[in-house]
MOPAC internal coordinates of N, CA, C and O (Angstrom, degrees):
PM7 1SCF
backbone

  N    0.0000 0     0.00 0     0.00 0    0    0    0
  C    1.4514 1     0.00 0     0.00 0    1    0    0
  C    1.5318 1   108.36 1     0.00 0    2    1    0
  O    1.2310 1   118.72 1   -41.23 1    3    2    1
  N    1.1809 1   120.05 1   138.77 1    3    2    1
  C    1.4585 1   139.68 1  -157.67 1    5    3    2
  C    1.9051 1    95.53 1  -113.71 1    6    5    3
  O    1.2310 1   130.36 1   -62.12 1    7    6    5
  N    1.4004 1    97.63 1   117.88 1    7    6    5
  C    1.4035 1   111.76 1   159.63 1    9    7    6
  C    1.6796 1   126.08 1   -78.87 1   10    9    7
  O    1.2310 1   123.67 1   -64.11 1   11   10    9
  N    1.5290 1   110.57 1   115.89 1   11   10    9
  C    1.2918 1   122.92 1  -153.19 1   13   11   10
  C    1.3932 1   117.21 1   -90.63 1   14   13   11
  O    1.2310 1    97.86 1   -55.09 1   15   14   13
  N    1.2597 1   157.11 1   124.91 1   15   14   13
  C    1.5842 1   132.61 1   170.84 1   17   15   14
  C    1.3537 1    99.19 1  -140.89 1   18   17   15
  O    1.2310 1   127.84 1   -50.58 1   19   18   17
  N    1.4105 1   102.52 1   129.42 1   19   18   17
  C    1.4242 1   127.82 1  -146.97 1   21   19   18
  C    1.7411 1    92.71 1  -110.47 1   22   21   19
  O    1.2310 1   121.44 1   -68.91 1   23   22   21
  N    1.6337 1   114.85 1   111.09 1   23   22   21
  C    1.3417 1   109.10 1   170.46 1   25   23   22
  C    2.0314 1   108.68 1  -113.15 1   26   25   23
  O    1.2310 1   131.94 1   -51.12 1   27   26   25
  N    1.4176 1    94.55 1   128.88 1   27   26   25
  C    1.5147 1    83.86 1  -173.65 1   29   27   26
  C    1.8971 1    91.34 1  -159.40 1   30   29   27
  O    1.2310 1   129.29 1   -26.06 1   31   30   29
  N    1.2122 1    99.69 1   153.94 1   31   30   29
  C    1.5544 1   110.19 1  -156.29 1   33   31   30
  C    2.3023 1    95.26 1   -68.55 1   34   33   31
  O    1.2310 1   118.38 1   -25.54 1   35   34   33
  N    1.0337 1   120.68 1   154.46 1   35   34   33
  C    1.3658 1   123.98 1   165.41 1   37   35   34
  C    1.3881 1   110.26 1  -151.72 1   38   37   35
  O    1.2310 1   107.85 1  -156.98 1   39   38   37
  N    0.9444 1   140.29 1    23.02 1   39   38   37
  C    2.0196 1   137.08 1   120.02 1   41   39   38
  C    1.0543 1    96.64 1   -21.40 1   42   41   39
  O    1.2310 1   119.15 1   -65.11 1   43   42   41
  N    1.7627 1   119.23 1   114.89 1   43   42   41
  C    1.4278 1   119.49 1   149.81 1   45   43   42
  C    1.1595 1   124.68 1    66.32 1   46   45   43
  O    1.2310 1   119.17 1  -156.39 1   47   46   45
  N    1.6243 1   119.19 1    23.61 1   47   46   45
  C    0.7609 1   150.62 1    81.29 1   49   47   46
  C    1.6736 1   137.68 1    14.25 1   50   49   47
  O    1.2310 1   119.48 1   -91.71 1   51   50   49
  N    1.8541 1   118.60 1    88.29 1   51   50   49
  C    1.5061 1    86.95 1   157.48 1   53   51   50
  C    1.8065 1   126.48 1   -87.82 1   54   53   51
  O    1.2310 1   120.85 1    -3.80 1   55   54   53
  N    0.7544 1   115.98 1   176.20 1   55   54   53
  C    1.6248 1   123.13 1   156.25 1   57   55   54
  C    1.7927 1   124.69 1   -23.35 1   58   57   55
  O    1.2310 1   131.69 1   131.61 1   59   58   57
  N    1.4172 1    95.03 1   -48.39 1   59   58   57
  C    1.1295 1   120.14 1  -169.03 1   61   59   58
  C    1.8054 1   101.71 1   -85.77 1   62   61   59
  O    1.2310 1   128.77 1   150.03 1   63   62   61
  N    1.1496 1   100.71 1   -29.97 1   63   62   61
  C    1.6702 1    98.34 1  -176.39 1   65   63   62
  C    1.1330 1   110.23 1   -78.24 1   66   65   63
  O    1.2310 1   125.03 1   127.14 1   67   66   65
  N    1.7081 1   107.95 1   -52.86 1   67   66   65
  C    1.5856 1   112.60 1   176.33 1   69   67   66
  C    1.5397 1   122.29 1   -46.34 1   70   69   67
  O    1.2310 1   117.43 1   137.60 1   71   70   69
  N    1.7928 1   122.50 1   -42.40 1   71   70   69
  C    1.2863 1   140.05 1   160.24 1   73   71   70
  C    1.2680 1   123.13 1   -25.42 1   74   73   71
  O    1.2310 1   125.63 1   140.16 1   75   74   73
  N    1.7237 1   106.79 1   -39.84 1   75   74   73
  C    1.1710 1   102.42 1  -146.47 1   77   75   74
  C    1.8140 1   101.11 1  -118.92 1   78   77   75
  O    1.2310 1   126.47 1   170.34 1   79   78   77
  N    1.5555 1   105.17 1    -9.66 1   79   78   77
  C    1.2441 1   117.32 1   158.96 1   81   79   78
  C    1.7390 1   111.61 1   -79.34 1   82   81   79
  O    1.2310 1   125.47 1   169.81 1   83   82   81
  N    1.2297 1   107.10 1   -10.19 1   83   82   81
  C    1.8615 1    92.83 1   176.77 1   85   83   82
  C    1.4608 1    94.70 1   -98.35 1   86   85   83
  O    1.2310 1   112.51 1   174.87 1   87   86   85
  N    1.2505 1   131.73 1    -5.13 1   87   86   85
  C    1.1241 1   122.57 1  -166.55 1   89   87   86
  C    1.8824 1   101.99 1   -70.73 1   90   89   87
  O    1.2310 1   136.79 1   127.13 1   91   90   89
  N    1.7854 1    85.08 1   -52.87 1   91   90   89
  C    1.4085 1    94.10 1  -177.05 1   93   91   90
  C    1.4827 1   118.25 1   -82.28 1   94   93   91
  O    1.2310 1   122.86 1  -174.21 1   95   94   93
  N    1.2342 1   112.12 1     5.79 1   95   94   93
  C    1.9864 1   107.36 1   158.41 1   97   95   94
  C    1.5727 1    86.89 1   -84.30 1   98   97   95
  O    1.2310 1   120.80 1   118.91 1   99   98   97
  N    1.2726 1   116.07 1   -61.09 1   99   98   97
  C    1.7794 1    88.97 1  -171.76 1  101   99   98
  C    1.8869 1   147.52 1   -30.46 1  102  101   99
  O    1.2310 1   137.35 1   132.18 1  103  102  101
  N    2.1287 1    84.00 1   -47.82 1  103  102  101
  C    1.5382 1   100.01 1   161.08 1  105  103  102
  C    1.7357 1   124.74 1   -62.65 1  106  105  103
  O    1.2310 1   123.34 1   152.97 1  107  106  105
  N    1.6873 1   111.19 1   -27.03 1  107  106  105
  C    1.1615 1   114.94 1   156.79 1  109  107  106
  C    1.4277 1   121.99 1   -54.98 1  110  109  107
  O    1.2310 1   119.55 1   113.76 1  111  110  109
  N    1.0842 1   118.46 1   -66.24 1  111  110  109
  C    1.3373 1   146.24 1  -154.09 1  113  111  110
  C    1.7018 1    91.67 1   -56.17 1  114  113  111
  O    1.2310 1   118.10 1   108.89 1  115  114  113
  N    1.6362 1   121.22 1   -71.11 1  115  114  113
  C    1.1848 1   113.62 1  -176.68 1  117  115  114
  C    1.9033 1   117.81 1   -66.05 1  118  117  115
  O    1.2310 1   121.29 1   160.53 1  119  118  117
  N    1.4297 1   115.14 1   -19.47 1  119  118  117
  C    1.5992 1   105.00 1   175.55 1  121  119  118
  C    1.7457 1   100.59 1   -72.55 1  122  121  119
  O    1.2310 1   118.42 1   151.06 1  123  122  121
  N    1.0815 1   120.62 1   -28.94 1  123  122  121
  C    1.3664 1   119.86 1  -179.49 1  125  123  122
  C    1.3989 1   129.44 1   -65.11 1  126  125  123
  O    1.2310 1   126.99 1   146.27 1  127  126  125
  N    1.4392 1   104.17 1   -33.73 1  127  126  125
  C    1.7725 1   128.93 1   168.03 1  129  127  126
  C    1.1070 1   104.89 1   -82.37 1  130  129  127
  O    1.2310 1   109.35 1   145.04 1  131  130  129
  N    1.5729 1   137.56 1   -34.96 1  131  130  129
  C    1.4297 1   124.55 1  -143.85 1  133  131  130
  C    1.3798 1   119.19 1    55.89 1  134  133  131
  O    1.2310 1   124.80 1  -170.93 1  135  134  133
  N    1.5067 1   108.40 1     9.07 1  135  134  133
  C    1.9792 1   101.02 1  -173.09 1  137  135  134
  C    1.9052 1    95.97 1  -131.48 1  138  137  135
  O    1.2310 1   126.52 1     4.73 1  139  138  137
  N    1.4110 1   105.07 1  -175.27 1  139  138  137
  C    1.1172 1   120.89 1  -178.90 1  141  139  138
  C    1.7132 1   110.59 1   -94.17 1  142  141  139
  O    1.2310 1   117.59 1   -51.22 1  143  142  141
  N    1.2453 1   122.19 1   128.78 1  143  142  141
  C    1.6753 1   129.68 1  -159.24 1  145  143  142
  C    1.5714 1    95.04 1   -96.19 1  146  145  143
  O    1.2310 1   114.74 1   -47.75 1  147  146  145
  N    1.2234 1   127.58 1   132.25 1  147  146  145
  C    1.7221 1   126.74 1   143.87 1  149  147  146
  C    1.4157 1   100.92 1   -90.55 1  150  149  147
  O    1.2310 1   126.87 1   -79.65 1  151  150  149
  N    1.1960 1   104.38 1   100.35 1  151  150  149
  C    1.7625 1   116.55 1   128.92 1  153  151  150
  C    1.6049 1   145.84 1    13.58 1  154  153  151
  O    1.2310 1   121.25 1  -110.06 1  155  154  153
  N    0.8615 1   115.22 1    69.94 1  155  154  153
  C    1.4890 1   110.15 1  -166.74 1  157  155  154
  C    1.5433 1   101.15 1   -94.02 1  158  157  155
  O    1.2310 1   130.26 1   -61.91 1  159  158  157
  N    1.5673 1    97.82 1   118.09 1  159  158  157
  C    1.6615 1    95.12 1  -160.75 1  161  159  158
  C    1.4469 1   104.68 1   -88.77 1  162  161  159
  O    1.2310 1   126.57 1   -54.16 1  163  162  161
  N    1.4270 1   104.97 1   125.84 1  163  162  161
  C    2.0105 1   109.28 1  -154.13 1  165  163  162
  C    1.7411 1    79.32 1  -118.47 1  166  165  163
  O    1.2310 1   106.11 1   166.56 1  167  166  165
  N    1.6360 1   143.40 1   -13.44 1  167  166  165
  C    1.2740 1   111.38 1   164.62 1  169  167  166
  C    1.2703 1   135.69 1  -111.13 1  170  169  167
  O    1.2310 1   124.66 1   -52.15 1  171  170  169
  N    1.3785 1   108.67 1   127.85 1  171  170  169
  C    1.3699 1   136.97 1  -140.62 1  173  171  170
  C    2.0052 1    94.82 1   -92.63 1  174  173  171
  O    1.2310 1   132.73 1   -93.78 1  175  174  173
  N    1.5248 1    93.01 1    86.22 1  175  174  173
  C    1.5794 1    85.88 1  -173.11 1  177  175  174
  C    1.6858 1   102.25 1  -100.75 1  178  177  175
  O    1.2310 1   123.75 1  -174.62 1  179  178  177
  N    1.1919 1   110.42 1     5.38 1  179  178  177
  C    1.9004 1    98.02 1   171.59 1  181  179  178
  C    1.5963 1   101.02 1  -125.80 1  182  181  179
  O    1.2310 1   120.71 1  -121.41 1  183  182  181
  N    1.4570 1   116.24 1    58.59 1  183  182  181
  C    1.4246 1   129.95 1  -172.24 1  185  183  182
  C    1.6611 1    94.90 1   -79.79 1  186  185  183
  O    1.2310 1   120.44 1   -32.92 1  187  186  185
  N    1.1938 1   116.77 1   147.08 1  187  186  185
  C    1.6363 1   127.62 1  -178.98 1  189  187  186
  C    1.7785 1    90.94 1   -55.77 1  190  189  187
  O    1.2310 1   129.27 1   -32.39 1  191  190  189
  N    1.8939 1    99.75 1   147.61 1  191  190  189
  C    1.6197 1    77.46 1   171.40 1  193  191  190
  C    1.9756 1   136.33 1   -74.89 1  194  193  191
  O    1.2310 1   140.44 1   175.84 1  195  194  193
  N    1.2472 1    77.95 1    -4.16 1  195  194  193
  C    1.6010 1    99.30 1  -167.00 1  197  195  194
  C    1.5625 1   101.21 1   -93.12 1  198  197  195
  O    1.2310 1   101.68 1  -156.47 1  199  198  197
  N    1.1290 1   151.03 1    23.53 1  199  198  197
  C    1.1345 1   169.72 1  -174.38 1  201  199  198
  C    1.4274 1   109.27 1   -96.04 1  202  201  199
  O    1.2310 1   128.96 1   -63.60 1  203  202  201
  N    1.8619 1   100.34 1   116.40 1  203  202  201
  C    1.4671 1   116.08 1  -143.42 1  205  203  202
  C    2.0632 1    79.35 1  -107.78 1  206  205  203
  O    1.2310 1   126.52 1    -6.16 1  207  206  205
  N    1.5369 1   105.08 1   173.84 1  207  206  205
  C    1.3490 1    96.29 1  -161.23 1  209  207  206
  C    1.5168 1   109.60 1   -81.73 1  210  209  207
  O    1.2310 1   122.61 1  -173.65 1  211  210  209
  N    1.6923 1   112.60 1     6.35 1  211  210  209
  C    1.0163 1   113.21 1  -135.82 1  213  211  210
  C    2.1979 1    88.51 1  -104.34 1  214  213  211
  O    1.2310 1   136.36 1   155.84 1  215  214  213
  N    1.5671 1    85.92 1   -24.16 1  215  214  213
  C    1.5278 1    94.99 1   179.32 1  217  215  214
  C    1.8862 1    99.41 1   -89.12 1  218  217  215
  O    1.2310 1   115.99 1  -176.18 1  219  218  217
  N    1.1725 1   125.23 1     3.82 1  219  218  217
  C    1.9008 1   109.88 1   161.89 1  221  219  218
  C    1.4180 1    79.46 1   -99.06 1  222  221  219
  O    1.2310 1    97.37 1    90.60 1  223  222  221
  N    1.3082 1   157.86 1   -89.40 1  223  222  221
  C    1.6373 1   126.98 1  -162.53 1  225  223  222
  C    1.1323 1   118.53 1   -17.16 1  226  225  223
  O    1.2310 1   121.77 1   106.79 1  227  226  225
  N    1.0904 1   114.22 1   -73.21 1  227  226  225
  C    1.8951 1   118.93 1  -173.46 1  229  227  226
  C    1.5253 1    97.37 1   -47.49 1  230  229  227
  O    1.2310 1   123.15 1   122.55 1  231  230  229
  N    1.1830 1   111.57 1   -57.45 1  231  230  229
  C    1.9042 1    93.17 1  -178.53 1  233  231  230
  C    1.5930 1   124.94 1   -56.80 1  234  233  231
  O    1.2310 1   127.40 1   152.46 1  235  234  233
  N    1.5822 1   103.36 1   -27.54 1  235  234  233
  C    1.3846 1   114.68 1  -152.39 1  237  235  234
  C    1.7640 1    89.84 1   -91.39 1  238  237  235
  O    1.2310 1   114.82 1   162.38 1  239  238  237
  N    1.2171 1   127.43 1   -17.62 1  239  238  237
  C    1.4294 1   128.61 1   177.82 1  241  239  238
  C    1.7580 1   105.27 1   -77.97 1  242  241  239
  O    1.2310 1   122.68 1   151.38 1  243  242  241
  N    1.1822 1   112.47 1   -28.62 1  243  242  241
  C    1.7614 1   122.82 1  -163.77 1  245  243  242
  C    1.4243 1    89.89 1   -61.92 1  246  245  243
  O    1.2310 1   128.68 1   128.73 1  247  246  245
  N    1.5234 1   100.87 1   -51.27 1  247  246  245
  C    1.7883 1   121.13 1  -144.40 1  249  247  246
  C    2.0020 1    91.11 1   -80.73 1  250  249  247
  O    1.2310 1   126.37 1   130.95 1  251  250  249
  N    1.0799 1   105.35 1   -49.05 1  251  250  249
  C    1.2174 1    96.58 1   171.15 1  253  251  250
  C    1.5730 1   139.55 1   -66.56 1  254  253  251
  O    1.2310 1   125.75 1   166.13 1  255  254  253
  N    1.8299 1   106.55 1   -13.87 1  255  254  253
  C    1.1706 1    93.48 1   160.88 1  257  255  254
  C    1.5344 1   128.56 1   -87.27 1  258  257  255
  O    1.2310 1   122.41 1  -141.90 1  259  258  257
  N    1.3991 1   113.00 1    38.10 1  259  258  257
  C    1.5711 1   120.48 1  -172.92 1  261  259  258
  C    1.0993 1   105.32 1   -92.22 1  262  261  259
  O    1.2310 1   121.50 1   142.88 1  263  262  261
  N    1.8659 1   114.74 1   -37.12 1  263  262  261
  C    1.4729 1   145.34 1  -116.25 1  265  263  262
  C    1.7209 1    76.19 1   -82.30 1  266  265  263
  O    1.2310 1   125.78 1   -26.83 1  267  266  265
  N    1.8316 1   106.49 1   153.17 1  267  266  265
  C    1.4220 1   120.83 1   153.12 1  269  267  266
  C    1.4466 1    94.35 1   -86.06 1  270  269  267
  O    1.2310 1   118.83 1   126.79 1  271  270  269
  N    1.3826 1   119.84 1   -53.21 1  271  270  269
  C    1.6941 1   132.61 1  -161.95 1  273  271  270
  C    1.2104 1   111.74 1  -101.03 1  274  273  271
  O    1.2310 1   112.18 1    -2.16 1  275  274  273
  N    0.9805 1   132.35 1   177.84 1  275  274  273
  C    1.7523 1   140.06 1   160.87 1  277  275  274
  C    1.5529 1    93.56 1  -141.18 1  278  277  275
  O    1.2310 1   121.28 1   -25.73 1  279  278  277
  N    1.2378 1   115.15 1   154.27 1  279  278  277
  C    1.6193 1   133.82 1  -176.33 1  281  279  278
  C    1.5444 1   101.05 1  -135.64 1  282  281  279
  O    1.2310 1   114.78 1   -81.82 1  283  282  281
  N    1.2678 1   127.49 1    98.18 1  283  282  281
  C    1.3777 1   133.77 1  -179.98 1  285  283  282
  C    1.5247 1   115.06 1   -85.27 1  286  285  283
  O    1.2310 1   107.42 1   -92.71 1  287  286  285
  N    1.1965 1   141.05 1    87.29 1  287  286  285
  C    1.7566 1   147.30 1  -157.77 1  289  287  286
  C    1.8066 1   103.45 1   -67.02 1  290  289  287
  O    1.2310 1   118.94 1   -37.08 1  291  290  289
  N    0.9466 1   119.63 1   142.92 1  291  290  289
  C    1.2713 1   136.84 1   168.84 1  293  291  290
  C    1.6908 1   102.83 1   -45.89 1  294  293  291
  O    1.2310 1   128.16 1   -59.07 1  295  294  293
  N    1.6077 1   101.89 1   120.93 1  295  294  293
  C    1.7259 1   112.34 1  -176.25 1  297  295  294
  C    1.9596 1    91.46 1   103.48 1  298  297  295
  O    1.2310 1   107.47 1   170.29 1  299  298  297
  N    1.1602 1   140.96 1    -9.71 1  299  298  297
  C    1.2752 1   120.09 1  -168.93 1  301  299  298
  C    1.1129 1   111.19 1   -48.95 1  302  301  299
  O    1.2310 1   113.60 1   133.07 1  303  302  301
  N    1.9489 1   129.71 1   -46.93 1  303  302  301
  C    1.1653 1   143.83 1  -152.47 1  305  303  302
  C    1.5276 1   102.22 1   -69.62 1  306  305  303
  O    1.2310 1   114.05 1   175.72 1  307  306  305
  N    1.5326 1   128.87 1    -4.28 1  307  306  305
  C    1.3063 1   119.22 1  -165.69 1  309  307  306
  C    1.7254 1    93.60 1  -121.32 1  310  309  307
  O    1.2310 1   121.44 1   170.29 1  311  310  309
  N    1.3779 1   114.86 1    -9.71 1  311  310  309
  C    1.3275 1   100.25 1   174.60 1  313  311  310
  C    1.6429 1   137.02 1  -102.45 1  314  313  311
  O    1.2310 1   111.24 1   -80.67 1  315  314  313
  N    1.3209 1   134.10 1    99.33 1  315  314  313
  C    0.8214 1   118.98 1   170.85 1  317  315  314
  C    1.8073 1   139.18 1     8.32 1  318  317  315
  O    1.2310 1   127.73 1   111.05 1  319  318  317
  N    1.5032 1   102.73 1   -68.95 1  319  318  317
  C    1.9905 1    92.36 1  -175.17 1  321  319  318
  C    1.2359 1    81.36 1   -90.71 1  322  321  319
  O    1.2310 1    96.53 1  -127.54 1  323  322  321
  N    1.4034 1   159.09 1    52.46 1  323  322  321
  C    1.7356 1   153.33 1  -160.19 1  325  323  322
  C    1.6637 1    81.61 1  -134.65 1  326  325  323
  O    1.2310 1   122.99 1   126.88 1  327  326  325
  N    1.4842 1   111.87 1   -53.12 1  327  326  325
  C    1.7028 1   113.21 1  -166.45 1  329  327  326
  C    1.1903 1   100.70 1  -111.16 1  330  329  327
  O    1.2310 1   111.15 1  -144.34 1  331  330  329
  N    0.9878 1   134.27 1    35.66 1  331  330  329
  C    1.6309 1   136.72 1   167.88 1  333  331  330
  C    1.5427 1    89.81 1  -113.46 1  334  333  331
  O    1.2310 1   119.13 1   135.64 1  335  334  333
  N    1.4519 1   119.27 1   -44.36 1  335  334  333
  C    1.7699 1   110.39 1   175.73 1  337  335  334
  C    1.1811 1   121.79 1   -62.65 1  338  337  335
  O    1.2310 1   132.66 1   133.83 1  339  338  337
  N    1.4233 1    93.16 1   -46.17 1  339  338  337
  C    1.8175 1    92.70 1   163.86 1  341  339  338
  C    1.1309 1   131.07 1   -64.95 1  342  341  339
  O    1.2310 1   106.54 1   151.15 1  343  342  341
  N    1.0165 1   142.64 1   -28.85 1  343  342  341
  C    1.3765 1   148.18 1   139.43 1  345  343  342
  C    1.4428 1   107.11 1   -19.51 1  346  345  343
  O    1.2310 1   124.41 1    94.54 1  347  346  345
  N    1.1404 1   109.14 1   -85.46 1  347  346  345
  C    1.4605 1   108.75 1   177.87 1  349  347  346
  C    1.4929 1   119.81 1   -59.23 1  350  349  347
  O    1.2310 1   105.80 1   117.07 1  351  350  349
  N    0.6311 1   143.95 1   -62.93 1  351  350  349
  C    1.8107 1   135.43 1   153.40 1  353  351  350
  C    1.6013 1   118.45 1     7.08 1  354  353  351
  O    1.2310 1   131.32 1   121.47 1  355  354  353
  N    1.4557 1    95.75 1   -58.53 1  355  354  353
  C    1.6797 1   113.64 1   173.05 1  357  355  354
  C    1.1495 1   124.99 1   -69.22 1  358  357  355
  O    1.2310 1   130.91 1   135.24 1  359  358  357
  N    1.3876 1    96.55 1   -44.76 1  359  358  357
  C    1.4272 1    97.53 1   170.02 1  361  359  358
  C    1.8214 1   137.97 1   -82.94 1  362  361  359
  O    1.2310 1   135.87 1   171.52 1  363  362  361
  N    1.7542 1    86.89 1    -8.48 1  363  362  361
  C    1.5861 1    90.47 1   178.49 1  365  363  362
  C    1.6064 1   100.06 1  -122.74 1  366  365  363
  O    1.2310 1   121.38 1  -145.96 1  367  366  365
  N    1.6875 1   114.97 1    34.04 1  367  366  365
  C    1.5601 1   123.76 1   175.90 1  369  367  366
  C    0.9183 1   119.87 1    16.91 1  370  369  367
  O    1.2310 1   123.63 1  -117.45 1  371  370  369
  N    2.0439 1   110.63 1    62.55 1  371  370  369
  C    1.4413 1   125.60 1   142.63 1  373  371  370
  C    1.4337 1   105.34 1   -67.46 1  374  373  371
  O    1.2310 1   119.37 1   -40.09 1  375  374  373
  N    1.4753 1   118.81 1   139.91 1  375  374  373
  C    1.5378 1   117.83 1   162.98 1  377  375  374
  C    1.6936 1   109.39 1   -58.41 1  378  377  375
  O    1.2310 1   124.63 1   -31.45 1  379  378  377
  N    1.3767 1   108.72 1   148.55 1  379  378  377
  C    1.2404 1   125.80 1  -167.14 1  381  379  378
  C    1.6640 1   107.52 1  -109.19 1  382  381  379
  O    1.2310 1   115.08 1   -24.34 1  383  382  381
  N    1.1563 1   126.93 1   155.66 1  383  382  381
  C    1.2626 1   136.76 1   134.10 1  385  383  382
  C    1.6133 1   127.64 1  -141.79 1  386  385  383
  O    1.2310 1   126.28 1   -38.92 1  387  386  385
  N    1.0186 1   105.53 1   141.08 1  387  386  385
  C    1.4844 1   109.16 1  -148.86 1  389  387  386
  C    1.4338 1   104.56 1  -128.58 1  390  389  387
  O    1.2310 1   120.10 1   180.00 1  391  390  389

């Protein structure tokens, strides 16, 4: 089983949208493996309120260096911490999907 971490933009964003876009990196994620994915839960819904974007990177880099995979969501290329993960992904040859 392949550890999953799902980077995908959530600006404007509800709850329900973001939910339902990890749902479908997940259904990706496992037709792509042929296996069953654990979850690396990358949204941070009881984040301090004062929580600048710069501290969900720093978390979202921790969580991602667990990752077997990375799952990059449609819009990554326009987001800031979206291509800062990718960046690192490449450079620390987590498998990608994009």
């Amino acid at each position: 089983m392949k550890k999953l971490f799902i980077s995908q933009p959530m600006r404007g964003k509800t709850d329900e949208e973001i939910l339902i876009e990890r749902q479908t990196a997940i259904n990706v994620a496992k037709d792509i493996t042929g296996e069953e994915v654990e979850v690396i839960d990358s949204f941070f819904q009881n984040a301090p309120v004062d929580a600048k974007p710069l501290w969900f990177l720093g978390k979202s880099l921790e969580l991602l260096a667990t990752a077997d995979i990375a799952y990059f969501a449609p819009g990554w290329k326009e987001t800031r911490g979206c291509r800062i993960e990718h960046e690192c992904a490449v450079e620390y040859g987590i498998d990608r999907i994009e």
